[in-house]
DRENPAMAR-178449 format. One record per residue: x, y, z of N, C-alpha, C in turn. Coordinates in pm, whole numbers, plus 32768, in hexadecimal, padded with zeros to 4 digits. Layout:
N
XYZXYZXYZ...
# end
This chain:
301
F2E1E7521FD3F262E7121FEEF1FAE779201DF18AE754200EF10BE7BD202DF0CFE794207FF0B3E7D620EEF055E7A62159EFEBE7B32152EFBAE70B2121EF60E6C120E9EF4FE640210AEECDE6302151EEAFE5832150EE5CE55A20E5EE89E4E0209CEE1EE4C9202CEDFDE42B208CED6DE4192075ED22E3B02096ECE3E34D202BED0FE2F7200FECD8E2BB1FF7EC85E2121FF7EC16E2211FF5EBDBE1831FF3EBEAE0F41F99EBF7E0A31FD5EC29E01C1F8DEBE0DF9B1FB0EBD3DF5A1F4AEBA2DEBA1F43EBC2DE721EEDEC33DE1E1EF0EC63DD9C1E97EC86DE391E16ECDBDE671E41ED04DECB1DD9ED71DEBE1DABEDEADE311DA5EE76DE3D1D7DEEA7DE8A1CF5EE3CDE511CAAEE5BDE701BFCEE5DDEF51C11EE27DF451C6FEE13DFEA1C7AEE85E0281CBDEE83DFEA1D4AEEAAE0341D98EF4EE0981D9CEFA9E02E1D6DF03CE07C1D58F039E0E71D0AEFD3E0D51C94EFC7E1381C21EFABE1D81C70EF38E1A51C94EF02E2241D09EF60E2681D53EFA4E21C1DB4F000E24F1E22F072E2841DF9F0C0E2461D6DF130E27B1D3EF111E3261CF7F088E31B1CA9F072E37B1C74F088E4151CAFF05DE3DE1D78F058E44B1D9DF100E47E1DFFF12AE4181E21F1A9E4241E68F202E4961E4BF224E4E41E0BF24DE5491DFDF219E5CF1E24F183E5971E61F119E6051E81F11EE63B1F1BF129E5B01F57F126E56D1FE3F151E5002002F179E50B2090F18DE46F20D1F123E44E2128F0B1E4942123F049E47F2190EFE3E4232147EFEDE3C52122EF5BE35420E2EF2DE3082152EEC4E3302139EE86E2C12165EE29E2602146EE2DE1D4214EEDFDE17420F1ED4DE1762168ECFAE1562161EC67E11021B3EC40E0B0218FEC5CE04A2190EC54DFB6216CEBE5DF5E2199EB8ADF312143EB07DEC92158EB22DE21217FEBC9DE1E21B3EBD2DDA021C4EBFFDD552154EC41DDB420B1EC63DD49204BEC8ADCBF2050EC67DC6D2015EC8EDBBF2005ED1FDBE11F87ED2FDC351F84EDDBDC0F1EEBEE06DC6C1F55EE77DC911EF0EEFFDCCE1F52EEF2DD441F21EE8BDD7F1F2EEE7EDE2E1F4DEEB9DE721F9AEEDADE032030EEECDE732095EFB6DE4A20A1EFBBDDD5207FF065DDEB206CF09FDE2F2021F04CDE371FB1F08FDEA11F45F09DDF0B1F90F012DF4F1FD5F042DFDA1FE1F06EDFF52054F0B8DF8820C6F10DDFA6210DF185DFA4211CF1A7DF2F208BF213DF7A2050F257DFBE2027F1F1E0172003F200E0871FABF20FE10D2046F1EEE0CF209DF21BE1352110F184E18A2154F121E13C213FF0B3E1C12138F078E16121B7F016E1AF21EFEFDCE18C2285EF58E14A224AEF1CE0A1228EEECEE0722250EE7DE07622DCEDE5E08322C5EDA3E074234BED15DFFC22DCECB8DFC52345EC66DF6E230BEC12DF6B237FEB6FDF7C2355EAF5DFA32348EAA8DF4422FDEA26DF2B233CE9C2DEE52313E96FDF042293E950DF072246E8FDDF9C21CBE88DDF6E21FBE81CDFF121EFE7B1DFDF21EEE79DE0442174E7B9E0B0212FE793E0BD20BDE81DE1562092E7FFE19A201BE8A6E20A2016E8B2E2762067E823E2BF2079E7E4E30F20CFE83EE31E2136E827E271217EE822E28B222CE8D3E2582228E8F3E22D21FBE97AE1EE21EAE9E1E27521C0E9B6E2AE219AEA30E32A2166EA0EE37621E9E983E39A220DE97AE4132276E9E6E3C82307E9C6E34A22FDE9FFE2FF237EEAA5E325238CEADDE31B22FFEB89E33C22E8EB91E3D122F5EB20E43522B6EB61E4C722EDEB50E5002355EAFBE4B023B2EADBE4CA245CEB5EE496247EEBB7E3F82479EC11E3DB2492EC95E4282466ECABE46B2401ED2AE489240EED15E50723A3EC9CE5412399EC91E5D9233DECCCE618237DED0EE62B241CED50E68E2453EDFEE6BC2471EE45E6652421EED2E6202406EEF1E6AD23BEEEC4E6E9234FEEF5E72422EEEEAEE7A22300EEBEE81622BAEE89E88C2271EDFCE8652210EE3CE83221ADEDF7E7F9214DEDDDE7492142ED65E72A2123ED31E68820F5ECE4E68F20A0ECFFE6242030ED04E6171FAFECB7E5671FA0EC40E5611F84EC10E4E01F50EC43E48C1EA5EC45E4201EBBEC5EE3DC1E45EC2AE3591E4FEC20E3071DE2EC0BE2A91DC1EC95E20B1DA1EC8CE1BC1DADECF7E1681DADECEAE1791D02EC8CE17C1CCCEC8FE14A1C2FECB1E1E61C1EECC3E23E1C2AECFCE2B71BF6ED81E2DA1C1BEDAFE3391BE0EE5DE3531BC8EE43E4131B9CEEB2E45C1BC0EEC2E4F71B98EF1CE4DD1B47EF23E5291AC4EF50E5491A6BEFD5E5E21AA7F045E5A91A85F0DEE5FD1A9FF0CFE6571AAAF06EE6C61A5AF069E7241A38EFE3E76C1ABCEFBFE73E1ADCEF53E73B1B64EF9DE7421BC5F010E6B11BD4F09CE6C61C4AF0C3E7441C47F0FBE7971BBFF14EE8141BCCF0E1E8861C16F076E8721BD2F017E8E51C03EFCAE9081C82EFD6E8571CA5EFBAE8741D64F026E8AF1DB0F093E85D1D87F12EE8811DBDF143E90B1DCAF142E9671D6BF12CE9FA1D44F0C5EA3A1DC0F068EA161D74EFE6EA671DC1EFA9EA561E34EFB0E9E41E48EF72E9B81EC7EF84EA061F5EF023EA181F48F04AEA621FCEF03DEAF61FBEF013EB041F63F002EBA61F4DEF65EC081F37EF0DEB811F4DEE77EBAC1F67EE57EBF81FAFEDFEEC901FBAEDECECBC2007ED85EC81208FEDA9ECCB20FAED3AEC97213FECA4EC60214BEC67ECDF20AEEC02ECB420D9EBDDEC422060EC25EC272027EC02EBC51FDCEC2DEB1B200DEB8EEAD42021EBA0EA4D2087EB90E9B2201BEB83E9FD1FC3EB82E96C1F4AEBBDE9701EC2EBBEE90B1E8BEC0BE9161E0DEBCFE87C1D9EEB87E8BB1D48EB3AE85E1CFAEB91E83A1CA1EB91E7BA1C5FEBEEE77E1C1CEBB1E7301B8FEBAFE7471B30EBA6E6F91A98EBBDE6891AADEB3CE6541A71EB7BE5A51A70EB4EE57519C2EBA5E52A19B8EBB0E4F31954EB62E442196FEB30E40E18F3EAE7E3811914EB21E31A18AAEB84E2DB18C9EBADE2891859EB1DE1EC185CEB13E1D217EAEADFE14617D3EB1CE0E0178DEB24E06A1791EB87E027176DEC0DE07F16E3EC40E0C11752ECA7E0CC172BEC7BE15416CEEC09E1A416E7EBEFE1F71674EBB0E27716DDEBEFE2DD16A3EBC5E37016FDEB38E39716CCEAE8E3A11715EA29E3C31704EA42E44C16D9EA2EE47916B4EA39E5101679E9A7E5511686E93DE522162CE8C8E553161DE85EE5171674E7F1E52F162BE784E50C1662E75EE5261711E7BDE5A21741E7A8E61817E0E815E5D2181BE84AE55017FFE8BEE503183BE929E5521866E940E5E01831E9C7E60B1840E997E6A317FAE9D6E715186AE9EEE6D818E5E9A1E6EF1954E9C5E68319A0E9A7E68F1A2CE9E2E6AC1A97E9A1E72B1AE6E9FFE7631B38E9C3E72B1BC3EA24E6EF1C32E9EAE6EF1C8FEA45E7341D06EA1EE73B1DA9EA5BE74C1E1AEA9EE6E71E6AEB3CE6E41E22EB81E6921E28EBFFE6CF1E9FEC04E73E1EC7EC6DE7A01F3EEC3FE7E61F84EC21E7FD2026EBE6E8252079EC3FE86F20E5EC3BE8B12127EC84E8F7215FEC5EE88D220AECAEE86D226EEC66E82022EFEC19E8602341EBD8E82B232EEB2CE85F239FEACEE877235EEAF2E88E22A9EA7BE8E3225FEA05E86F2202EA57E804220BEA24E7A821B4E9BEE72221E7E96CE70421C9E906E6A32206E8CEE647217AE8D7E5D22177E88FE57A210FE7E3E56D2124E79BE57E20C4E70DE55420C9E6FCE4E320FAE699E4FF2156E653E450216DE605E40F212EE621E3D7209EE5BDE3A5205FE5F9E3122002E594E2A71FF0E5A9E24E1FC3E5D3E2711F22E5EFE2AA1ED2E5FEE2CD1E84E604E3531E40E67AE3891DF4E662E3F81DCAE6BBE4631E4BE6D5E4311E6EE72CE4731F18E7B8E4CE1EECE79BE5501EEAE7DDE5E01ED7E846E6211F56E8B5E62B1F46E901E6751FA6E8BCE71C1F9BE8AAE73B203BE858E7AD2025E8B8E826208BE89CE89D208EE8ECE90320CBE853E961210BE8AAE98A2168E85BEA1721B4E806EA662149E78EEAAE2146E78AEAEB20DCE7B0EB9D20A6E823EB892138E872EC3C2102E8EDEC0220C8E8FFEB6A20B7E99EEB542087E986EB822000EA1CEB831FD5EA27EB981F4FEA97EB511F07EA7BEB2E1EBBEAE5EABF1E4AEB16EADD1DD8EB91EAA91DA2EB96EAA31D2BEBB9EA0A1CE5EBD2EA4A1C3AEBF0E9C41BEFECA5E9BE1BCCECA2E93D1BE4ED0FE92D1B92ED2FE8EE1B1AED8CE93B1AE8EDB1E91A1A46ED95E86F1A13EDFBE84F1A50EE33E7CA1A45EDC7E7591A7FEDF0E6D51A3EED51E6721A4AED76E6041AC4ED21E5D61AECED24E54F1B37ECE3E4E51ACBED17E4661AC1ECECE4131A5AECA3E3B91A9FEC33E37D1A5AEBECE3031AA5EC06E2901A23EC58E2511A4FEC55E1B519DBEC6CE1211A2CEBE9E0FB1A17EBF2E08D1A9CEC21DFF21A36EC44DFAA1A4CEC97DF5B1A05EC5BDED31A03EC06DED71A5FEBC5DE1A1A75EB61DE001A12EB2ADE1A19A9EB11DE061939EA64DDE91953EA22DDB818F8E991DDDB18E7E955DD8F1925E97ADD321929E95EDCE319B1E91EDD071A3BE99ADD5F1A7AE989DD791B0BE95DDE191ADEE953DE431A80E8FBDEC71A6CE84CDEC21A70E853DE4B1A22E79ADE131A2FE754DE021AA4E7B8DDB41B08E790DD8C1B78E78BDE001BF7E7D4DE671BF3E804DEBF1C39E77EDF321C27E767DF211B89E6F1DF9C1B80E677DF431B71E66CDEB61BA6E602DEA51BCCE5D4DEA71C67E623DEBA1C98E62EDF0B1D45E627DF511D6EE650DFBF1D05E628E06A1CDAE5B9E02E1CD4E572E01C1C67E4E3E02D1C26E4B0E01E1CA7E4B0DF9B1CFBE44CDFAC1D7CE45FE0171DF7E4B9E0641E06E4D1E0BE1E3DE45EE15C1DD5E46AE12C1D9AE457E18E1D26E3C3E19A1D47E385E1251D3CE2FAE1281D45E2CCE1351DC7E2F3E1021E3AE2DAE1231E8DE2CBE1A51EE5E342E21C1EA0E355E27A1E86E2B8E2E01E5EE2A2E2931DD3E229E2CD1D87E195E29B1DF9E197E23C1E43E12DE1FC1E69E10DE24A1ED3E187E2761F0CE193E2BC1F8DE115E34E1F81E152E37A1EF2E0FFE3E71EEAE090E3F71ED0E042E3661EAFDFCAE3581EB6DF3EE3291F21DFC3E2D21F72DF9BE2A61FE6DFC7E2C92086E025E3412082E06BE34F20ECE09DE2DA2121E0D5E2652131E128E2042160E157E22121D4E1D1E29E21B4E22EE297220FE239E33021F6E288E3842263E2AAE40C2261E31CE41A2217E334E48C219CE39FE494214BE3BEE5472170E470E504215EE4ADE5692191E47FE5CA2105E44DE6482156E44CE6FB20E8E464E75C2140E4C9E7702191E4D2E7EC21FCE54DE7F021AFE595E7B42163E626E79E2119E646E7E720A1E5CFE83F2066E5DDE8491FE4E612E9071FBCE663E9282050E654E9A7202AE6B7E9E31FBFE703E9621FCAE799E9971F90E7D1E93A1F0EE76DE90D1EFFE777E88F1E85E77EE8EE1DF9E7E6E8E71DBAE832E9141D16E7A8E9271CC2E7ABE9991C79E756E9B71C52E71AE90A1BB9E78AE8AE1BA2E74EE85A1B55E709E7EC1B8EE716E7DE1C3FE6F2E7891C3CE678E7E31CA8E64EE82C1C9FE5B6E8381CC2E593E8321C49E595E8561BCDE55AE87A1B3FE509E7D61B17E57BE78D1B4EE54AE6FB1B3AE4F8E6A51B98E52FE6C41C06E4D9E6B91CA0E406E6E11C52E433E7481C39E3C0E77C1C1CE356E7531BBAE381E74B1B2FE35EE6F71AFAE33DE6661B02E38EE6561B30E367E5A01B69E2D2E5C21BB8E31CE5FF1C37E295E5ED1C93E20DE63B1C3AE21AE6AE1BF7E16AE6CB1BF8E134E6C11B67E1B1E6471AF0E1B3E6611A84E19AE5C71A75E208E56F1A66E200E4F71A39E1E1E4931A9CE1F8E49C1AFFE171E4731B6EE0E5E4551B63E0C2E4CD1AF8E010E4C71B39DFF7E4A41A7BE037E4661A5AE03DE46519ACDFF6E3AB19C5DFBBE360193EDF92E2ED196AE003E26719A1E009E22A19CFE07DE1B919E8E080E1991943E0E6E1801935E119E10718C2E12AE183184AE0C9E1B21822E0B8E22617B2E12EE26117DBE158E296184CE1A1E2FF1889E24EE2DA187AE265E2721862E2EBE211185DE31CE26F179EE29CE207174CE2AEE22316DAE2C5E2BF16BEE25DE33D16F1E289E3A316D7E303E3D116FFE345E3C41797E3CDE3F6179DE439E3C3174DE42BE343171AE4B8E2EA169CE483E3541622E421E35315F0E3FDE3E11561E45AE467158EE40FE46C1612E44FE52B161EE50EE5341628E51FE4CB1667E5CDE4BC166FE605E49E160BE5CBE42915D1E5E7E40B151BE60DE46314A8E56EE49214CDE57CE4F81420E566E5741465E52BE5AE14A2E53EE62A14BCE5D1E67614FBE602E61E1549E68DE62B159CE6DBE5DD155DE6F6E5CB14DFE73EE59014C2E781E53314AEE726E4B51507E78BE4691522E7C4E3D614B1E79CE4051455E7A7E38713E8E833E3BB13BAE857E42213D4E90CE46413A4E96AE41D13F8E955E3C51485E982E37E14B7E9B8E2FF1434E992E2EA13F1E9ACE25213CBE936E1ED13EFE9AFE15D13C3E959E0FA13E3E966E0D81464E9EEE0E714B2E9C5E0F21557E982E1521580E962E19F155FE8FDE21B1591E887E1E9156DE86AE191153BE7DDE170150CE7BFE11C15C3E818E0BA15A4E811E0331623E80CE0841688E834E10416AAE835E15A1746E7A5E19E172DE789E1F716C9E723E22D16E4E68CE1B916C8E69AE173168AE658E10C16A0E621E0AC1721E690E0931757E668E03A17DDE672E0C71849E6D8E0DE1869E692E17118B1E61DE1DB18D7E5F9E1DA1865E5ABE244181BE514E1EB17F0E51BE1A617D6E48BE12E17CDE492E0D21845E4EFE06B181CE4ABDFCC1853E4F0E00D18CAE50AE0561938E52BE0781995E4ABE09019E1E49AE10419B6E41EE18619E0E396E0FB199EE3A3E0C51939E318E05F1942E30ADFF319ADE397DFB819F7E3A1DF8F1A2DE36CDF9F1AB2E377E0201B00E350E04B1B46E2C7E0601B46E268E0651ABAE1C4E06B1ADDE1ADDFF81AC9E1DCDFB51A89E1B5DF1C1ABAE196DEE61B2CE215DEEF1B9CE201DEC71C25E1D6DF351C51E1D9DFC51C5BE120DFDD1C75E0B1DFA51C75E08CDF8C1BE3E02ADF521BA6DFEEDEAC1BEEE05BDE9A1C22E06FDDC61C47E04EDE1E1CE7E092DE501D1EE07EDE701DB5DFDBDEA61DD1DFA7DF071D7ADF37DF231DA3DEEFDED51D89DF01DE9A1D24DE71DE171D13DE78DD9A1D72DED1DD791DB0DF04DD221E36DED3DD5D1EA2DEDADDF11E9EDEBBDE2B1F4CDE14DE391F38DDEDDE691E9EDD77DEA21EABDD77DF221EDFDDD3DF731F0CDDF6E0061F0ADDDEDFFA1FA5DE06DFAB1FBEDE19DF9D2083DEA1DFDA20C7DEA0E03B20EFDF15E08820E8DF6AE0172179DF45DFD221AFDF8ADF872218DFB0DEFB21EBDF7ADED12181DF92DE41213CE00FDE9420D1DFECDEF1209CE04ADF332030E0CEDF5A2094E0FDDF6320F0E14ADF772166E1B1DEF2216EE14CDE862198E170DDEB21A5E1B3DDE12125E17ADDE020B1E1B1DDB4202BE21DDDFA201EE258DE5F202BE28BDEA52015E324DE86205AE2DCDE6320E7E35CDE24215BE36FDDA9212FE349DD2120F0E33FDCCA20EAE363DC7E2097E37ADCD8203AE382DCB31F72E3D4DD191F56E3D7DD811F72E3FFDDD91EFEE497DE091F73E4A5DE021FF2E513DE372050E4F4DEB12074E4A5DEEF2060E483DF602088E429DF7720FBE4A0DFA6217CE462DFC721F0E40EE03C2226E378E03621DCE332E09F220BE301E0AE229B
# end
């Protein structure tokens, strides 16, 4: 076993959760589940399965993950974030198992490939893959962004990281349904996000960004001083073109159509919409846009 805590967060996650926990058991015995209070049997499963369940109120992923690595980031050497709807691929097991204990000192992170299944179909194109994120932290070095969306595991900025071979998979299983509804919660996080930067709202965490992987400032970046300041609605349609046909993404298939489609459009249009509905309600009242925001959309500015 590797001394390693993996953390991860849960809500009404059964269809997920064993998948997850078994995947990694050969890795560690240190899991830990952070639980929103599930209504199904999320949390019997995975105390069956032997793993330590604790339960927490959510107020959004941000503050809920930072809350579990203040609580128990100090158990191990190394802590490792995951998702209930994600699983490591065997070949990831052998290569942490291997390497992990043999990192030099000064290296405090370890970015990890992820793979994005959609119903049942691996995203390949259109920038989907791959994606590397900061998924292994060395204890003390690692801190989550404070932000309603878009929220990056970040490091010191003298740490230094590497990648590993092998993938982490994301294939969430509850079908299109609870995907619609889920990224229409995103979307208002999303916009509120964007509104923020027009209206100052609320203070957003950026003292965080020293150590963030070189792909996800590239995108950080773009977003903020690129497709941001592009028109609402127009701006939806151009990113589904550039991922489509320029990136490829019609080599996906016909499920690659349905991901980069609602993703990639009615997602991102989604989000200037309720822009669009919020400012014409506030009249660009940055304290009524506050209220709406707390009131309608869950978002505690």
């Amino acid at each position: 076993m590797v001394d390693l805590t993996i953390l991860i967060m849960t809500f009404n996650e059964k269809i997920h959760i064993e998948r997850c926990i078994r995947s990694v058991m050969g890795l560690t015995d240190k899991i830990i589940i952070i639980d929103s209070f599930s209504t199904d049997h999320t949390v019997p499963i995975a105390q069956a399965l032997g793993v330590k369940v604790v339960q927490r109120t959510w107020k959004n992923q941000a503050d809920q993950f930072q809350w579990g690595l203040e609580q128990f980031g100090s158990q191990t050497e190394w802590i490792m974030r995951m998702d209930a709807d994600e699983y490591l691929e065997p070949d990831l097991i052998t290569e942490l198992q291997e390497k992990l204990p043999a990192l030099e000192p000064g290296i405090d992170g370890i970015h990890i490939k992820r793979k994005v299944f959609f119903e049942g179909k691996w995203i390949r194109f259109g920038g989907s893959y791959p994606q590397t994120l900061l998924r292994i932290w060395r204890k003390g070095k690692g801190r989550c962004e404070q932000r309603w969306m878009d929220e990056h595991m970040v490091l010191p900025p003298s740490s230094k990281t590497v990648t590993a071979k092998g993938h982490i998979v994301d294939d969430n299983l509850k079908g299109i349904t609870f995907w619609t509804e889920k990224h229409n919660i995103y979307a208002s996080r999303e916009a509120a996000d964007l509104l923020n930067r027009k209206y100052a709202l609320f203070s957003q965490d950026t003292n965080l960004t020293g150590n963030l992987d070189s792909q996800a400032k590239r995108k950080r970046f773009v977003k903020e001083k690129g497709y941001s300041r592009l028109p609402t609605g127009w701006r939806a349609f151009a990113y589904f073109c550039y991922r489509y046909f320029l990136l490829l993404g019609f080599l996906d298939g016909r499920k690659g159509f349905s991901w980069h489609f609602l993703q990639g459009w009615w997602y991102r249009y989604l989000v200037d919409v309720k822009i669009r509905e919020i400012e014409e309600r506030c009249s660009g009242d940055p304290e009524k846009i506050r209220e709406l925001l707390k009131d309608q959309h869950g978002v505690l500015v």
